[in-house]
Structures are given as C-alpha cells and as structure tokens.
DSSP file (Angstrom, degrees, kcal/mol; ACC not computed):
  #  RESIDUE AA STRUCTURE BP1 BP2  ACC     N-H-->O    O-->H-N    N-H-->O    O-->H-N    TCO  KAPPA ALPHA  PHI   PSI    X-CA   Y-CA   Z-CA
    1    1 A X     >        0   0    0      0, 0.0     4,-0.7     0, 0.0     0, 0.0   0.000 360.0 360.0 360.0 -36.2 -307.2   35.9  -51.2
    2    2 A X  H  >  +     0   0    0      1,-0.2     4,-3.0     2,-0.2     5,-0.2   0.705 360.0  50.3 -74.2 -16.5 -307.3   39.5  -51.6
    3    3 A X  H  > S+     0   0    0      2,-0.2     4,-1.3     1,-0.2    -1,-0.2   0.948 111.3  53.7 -91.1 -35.3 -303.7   40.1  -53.2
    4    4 A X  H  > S+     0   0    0      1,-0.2     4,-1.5     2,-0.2    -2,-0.2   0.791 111.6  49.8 -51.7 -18.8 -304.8   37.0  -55.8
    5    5 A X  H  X S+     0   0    0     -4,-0.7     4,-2.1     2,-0.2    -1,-0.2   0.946 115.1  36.3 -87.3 -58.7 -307.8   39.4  -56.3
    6    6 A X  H  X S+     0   0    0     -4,-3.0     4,-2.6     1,-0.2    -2,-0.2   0.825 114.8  57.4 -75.2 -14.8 -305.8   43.0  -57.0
    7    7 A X  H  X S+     0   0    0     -4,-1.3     4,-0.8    -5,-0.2    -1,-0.2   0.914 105.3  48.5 -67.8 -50.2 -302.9   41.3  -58.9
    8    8 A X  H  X S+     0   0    0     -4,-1.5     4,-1.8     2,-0.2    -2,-0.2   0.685 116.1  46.3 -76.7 -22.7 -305.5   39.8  -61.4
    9    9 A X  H  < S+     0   0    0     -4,-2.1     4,-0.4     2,-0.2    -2,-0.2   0.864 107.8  53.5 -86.3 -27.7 -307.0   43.5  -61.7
   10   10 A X  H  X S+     0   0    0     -4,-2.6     4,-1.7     2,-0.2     3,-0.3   0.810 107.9  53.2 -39.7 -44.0 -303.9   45.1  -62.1
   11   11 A X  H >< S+     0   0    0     -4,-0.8     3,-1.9     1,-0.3    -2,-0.2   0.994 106.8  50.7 -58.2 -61.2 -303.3   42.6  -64.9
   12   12 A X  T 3< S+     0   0    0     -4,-1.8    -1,-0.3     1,-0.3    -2,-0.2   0.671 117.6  37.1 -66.2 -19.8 -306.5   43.4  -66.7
   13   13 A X  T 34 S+     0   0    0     -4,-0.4    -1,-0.3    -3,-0.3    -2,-0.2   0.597  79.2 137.3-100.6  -2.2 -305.9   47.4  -66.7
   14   14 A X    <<  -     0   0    0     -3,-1.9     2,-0.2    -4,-1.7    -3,-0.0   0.041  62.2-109.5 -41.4 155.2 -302.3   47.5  -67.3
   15   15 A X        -     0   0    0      0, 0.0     2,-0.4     0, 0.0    -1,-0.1  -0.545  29.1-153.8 -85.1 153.4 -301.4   50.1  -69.8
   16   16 A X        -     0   0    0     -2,-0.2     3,-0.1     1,-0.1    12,-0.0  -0.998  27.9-112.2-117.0 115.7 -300.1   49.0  -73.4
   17   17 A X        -     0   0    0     -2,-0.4     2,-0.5     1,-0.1    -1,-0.1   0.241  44.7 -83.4 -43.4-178.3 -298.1   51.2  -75.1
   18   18 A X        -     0   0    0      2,-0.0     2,-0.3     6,-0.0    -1,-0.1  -0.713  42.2-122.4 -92.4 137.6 -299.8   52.9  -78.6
   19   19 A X        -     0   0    0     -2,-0.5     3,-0.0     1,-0.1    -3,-0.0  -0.629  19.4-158.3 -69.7 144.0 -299.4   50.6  -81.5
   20   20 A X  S    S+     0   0    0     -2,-0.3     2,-0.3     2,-0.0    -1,-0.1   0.556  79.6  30.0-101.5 -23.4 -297.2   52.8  -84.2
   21   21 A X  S  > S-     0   0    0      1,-0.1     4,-0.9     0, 0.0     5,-0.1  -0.798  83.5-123.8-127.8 150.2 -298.5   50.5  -87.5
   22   22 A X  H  > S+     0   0    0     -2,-0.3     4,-4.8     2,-0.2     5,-0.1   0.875 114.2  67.2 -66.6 -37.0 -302.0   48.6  -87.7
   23   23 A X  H  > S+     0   0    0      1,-0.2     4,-2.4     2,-0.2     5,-0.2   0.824 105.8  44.0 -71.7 -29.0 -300.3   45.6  -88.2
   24   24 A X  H  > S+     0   0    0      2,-0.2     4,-1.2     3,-0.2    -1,-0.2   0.873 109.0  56.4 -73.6 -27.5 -299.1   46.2  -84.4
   25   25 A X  H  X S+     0   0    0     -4,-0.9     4,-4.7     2,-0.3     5,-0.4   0.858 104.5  48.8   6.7 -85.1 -302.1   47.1  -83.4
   26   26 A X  H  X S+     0   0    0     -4,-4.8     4,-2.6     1,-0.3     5,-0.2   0.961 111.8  51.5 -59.0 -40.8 -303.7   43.8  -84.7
   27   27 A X  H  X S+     0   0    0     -4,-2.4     4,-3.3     1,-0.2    -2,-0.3   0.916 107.3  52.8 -67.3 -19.6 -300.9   41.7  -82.8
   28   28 A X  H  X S+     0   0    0     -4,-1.2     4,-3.2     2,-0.2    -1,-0.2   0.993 115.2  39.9 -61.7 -52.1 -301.6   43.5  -79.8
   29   29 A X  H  X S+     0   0    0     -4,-4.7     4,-1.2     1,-0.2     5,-0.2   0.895 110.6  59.5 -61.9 -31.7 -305.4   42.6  -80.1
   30   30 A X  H >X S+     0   0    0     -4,-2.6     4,-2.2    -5,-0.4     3,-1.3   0.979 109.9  38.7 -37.4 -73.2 -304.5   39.4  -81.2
   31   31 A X  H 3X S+     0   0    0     -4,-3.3     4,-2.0     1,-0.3     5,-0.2   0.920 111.2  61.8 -74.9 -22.8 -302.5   38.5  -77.8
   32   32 A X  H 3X S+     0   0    0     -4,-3.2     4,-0.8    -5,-0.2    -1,-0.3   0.797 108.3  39.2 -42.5 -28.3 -305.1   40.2  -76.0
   33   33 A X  H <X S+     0   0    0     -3,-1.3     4,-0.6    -4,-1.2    -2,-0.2   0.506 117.7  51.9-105.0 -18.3 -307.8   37.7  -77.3
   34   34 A X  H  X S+     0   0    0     -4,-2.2     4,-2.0    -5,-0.2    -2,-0.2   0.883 105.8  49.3 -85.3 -25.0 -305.4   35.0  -76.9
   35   35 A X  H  X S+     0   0    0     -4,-2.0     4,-1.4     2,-0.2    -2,-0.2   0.866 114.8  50.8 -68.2 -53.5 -304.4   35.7  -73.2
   36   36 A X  H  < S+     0   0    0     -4,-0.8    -1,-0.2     2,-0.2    -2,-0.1   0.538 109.1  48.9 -23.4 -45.3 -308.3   35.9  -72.6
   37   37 A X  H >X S+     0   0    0     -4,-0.6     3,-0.9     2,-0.2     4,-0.8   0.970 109.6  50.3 -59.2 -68.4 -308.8   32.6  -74.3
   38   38 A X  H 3X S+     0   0    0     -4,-2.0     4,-2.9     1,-0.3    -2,-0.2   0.708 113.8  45.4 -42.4 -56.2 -306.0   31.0  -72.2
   39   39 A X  H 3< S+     0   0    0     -4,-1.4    -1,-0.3     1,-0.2    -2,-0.2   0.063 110.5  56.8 -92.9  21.0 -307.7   32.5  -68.6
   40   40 A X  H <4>S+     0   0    0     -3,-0.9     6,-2.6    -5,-0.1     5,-1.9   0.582 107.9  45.3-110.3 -33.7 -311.0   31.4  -69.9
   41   41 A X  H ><5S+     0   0    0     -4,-0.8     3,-1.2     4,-0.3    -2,-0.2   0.863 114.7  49.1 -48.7 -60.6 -309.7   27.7  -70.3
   42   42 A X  T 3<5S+     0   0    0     -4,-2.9    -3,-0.2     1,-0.3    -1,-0.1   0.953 114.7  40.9 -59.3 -39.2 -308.0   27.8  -67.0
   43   43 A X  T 3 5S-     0   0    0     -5,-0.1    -1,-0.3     1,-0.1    -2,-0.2   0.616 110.5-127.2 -94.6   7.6 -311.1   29.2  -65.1
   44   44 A X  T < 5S+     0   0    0     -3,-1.2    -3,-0.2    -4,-0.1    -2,-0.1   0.670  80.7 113.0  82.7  16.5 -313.1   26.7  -67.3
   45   45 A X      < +     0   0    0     -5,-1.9    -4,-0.3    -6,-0.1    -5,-0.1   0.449  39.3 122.1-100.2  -9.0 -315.6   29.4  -68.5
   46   46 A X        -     0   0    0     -6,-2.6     2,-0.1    -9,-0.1    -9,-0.0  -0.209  61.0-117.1 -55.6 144.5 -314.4   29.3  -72.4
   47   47 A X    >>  -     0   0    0      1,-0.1     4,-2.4     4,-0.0     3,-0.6  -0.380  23.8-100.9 -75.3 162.9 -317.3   28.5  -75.1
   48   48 A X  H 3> S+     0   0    0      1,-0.2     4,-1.2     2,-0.2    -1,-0.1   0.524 124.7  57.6 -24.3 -27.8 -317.5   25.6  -77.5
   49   49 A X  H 3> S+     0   0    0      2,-0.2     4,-3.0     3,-0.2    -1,-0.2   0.934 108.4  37.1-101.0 -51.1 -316.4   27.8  -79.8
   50   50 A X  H <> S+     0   0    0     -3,-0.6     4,-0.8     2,-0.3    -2,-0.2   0.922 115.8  56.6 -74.6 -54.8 -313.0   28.9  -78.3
   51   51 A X  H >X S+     0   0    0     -4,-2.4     4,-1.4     1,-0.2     3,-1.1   0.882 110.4  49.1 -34.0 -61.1 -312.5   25.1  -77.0
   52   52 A X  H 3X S+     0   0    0     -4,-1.2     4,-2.4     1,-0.3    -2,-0.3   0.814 106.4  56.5 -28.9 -63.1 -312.9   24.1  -80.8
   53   53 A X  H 3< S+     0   0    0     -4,-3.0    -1,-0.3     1,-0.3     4,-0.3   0.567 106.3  40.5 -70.5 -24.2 -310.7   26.3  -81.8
   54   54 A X  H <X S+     0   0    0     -3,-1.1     4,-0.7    -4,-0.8    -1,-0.3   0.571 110.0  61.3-118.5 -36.7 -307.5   25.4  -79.7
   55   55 A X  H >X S+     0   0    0     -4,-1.4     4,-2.6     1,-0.2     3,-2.0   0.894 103.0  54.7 -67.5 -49.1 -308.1   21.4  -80.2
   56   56 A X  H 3< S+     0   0    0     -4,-2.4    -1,-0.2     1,-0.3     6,-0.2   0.908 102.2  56.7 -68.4 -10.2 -307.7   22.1  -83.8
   57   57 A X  H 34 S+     0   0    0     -4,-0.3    -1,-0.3    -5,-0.2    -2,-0.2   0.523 112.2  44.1 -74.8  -1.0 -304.4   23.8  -83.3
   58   58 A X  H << S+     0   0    0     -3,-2.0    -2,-0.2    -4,-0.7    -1,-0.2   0.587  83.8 108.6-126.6   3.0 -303.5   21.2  -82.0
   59   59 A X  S  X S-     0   0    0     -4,-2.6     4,-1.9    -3,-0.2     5,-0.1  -0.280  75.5-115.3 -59.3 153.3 -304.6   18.4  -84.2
   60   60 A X  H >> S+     0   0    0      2,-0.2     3,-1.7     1,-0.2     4,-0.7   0.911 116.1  59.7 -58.2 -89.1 -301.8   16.3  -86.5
   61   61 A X  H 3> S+     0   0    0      1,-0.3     4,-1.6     2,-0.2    -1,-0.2   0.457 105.4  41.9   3.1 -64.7 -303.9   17.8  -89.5
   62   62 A X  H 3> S+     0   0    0      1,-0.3     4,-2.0    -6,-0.2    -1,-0.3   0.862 114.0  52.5 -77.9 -38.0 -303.4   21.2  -88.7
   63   63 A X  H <X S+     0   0    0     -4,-1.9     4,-1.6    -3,-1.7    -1,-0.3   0.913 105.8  48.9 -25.8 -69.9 -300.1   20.7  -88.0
   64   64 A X  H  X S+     0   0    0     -4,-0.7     4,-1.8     1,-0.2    -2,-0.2   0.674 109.1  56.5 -64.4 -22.9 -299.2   19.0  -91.1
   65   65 A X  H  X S+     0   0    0     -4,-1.6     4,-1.1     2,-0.1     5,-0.3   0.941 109.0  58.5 -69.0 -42.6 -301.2   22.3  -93.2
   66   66 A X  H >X S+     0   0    0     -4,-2.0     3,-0.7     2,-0.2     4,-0.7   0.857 104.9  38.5  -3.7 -86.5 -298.7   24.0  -91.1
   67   67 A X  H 3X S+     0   0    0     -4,-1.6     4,-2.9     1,-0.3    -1,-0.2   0.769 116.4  58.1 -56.3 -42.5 -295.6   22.4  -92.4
   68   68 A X  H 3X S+     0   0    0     -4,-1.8     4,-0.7     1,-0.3    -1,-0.3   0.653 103.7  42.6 -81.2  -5.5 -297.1   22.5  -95.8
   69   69 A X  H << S+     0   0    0     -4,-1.1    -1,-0.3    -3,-0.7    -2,-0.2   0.464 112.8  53.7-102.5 -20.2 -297.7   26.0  -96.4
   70   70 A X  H >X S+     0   0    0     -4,-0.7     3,-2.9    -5,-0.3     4,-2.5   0.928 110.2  52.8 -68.8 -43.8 -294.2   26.9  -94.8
   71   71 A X  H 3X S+     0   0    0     -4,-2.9     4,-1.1     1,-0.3    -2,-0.2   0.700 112.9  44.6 -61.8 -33.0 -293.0   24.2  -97.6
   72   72 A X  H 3< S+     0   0    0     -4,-0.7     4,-0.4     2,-0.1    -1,-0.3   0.141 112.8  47.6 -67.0  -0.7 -294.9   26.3 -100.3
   73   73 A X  H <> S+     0   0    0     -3,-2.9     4,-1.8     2,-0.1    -2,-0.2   0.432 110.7  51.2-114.8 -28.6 -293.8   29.4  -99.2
   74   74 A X  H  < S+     0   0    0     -4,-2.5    -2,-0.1     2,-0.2    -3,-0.1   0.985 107.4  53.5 -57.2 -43.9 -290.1   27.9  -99.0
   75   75 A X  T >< S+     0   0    0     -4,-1.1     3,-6.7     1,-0.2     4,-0.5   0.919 111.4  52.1 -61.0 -63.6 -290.4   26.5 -103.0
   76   76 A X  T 3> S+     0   0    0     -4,-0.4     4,-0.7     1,-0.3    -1,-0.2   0.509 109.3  44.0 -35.5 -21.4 -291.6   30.6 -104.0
   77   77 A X  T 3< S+     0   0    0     -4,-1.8    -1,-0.3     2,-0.2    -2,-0.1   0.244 116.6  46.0-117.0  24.0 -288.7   32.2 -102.5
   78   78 A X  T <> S+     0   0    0     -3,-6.7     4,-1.0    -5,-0.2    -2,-0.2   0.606 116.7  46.8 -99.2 -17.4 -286.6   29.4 -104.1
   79   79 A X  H  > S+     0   0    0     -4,-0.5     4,-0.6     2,-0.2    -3,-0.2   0.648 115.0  48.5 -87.8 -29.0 -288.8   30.1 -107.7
   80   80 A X  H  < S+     0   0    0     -4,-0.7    -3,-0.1    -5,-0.4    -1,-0.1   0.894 112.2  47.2-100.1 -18.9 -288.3   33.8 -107.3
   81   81 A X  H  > S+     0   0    0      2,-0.2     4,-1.2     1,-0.2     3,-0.2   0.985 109.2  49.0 -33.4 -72.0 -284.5   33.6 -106.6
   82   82 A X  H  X S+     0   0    0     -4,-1.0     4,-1.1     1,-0.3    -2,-0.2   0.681 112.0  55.3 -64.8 -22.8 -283.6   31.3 -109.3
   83   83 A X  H  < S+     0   0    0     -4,-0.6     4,-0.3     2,-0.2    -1,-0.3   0.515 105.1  48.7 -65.0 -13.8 -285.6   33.8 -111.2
   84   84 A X  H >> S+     0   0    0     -3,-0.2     3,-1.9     2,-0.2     4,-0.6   0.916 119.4  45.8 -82.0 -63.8 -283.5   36.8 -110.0
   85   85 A X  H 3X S+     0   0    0     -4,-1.2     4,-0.7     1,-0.4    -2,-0.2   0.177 107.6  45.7 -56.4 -11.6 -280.7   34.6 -111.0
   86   86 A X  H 3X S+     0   0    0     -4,-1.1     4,-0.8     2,-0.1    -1,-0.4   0.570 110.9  57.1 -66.9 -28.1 -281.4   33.4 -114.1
   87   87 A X  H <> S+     0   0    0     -3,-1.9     4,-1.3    -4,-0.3    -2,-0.3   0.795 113.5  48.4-142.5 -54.9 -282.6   37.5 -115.1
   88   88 A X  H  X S+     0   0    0     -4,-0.6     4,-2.6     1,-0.2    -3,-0.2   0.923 103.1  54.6 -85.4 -28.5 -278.6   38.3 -113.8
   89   89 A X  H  X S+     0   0    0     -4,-0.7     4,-0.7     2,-0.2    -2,-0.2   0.831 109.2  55.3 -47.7 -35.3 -276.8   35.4 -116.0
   90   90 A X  H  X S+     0   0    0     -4,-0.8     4,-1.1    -3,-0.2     3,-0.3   0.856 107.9  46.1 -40.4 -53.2 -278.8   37.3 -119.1
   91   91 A X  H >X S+     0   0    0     -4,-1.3     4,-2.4     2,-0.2     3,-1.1   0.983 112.2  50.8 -62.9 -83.2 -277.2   40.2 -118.1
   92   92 A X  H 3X S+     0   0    0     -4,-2.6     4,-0.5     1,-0.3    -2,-0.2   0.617 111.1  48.4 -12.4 -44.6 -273.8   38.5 -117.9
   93   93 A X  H 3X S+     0   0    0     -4,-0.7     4,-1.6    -3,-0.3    -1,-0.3   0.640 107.6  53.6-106.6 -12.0 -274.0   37.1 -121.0
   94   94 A X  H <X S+     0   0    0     -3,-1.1     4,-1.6    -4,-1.1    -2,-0.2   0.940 111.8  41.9 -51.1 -58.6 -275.0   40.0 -122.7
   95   95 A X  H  X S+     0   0    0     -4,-2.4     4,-1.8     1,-0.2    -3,-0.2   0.766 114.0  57.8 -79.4 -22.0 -272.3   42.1 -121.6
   96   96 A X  H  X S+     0   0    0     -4,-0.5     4,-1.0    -5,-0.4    -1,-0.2   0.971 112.7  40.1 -57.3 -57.1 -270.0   38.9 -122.2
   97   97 A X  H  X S+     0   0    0     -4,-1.6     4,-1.6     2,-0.2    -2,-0.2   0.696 110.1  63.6 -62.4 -31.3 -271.2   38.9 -125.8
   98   98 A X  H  X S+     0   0    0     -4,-1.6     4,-1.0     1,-0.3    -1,-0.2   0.977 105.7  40.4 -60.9 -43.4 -270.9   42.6 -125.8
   99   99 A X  H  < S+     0   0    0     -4,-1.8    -1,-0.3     1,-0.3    -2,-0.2   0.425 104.5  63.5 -87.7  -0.7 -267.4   42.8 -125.3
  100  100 A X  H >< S+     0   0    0     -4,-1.0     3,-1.1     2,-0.1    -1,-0.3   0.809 105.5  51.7 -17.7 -66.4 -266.5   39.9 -127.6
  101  101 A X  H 3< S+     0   0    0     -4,-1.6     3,-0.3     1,-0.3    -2,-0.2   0.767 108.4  47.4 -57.5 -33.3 -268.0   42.2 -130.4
  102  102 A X  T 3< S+     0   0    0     -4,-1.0     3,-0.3     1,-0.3    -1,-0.3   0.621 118.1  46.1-104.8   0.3 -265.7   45.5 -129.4
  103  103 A X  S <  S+     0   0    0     -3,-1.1    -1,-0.3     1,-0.1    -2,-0.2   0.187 108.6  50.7-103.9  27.2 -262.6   43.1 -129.3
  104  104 A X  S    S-     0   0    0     -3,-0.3     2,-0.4    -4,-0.2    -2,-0.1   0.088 121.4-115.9-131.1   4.4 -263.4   41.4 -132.4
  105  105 A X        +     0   0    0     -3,-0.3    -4,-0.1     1,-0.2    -3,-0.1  -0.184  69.4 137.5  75.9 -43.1 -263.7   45.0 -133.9
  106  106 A X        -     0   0    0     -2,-0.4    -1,-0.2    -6,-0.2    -2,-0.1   0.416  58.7-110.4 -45.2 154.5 -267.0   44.9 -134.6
  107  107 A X        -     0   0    0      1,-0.0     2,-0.5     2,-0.0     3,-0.0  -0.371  27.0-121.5 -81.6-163.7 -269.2   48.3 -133.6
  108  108 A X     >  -     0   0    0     -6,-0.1     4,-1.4    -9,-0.0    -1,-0.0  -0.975  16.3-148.8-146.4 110.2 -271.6   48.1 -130.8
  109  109 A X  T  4 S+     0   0    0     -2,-0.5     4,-0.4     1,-0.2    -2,-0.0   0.620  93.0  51.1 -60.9 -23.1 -275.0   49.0 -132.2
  110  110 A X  T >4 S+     0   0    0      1,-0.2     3,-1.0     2,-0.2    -1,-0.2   0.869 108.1  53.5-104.6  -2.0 -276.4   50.6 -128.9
  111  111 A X  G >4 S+     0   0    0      1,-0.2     3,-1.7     2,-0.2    -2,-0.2   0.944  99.7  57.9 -50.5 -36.6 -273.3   52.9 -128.4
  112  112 A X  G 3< S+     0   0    0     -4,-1.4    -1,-0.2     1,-0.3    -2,-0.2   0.793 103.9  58.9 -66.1 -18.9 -273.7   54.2 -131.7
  113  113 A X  G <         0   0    0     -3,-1.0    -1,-0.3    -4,-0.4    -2,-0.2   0.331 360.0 360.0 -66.4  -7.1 -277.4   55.2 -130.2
  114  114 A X    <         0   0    0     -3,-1.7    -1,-0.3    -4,-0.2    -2,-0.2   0.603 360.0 360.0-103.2 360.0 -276.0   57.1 -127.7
C-alpha cells in the first residue's frame, strides 16, 4: 500500500517544464484540469458539475456540433482558396492581355508611367 501511496505523490509534484507561449501554458493547464477530472471520476469524488460536463462530450449532439464546425471550417479554407485563386487567374489574365497589346504593337500605358 505504501508504494501505491508515494507513486501517486510523485505524480502530483512532478516538475513541468516552463511553457515558452501562453497558448502552451494554457494546454498545460488544460491537461492538468483534465487529468484531475479523470482521477476524480475514478476515485468517484468529481462534482455534478465535472460529471455533466464529460456526459455531454460524449453525447451524439455534441458530437454531431463537432463534425459540423470542422465542416464549416473545411467550406472557409475552401472559400478562401478559391479566393486566392480566382485573385491569381486576374493576374494571369492581365498579364495575358498585357502582352497581346505589346505584340499587336500597341504601347503599354503603365510602362509609359514608369
């Protein structure tokens, strides 16, 4: 019983390296409070609140907000692509058009700017 006992008090002071960002920071606190959660389920001491919290991750519902906000993030970096790409066909057809114009003789209005 006593090495179950220093094993689980080692755990709880182990050192964590220094977070370099905030944003590591917060995942560090993050899995701290989830790890916490987790051994508060297991020893059956977790509140209502914490209980709550973990069924609804694990409801179909939440799931399916899940799926749909990855599926809304998918169309945006398909809206801002085809935005990129529409933005370099412009381009394309400018410089297509330009060089039509200087083999057709014609001057090129913004060289003459330069």
């Amino acid at each position: 019983m006593g090495k179950a006992r220093a094993a689980s008090s080692s755990d709880s002071s182990r050192k964590m390296r220094p977070a370099l960002t905030p944003e590591a920071r917060e995942n560090q606190m993050i899995s701290l409070a989830v790890d916490l959660a987790e051994r508060q389920l297991m020893e059956g001491t977790a509140s209502s609140q914490v209980i709550t919290h973990y069924l609804k991750l694990g409801s179909t519902r939440e799931r399916l907000e899940r799926e749909k906000i990855e599926r809304e993030n998918e169309l945006l970096r398909a809206k801002v692509e085809s935005l990129q790409s529409a933005h370099r066909s412009e381009e394309l057809y400018e410089n297509a058009l330009k060089a039509f114009r200087r083999y057709s003789g014609e001057e090129d209005l913004d060289d003459e700017d330069l």
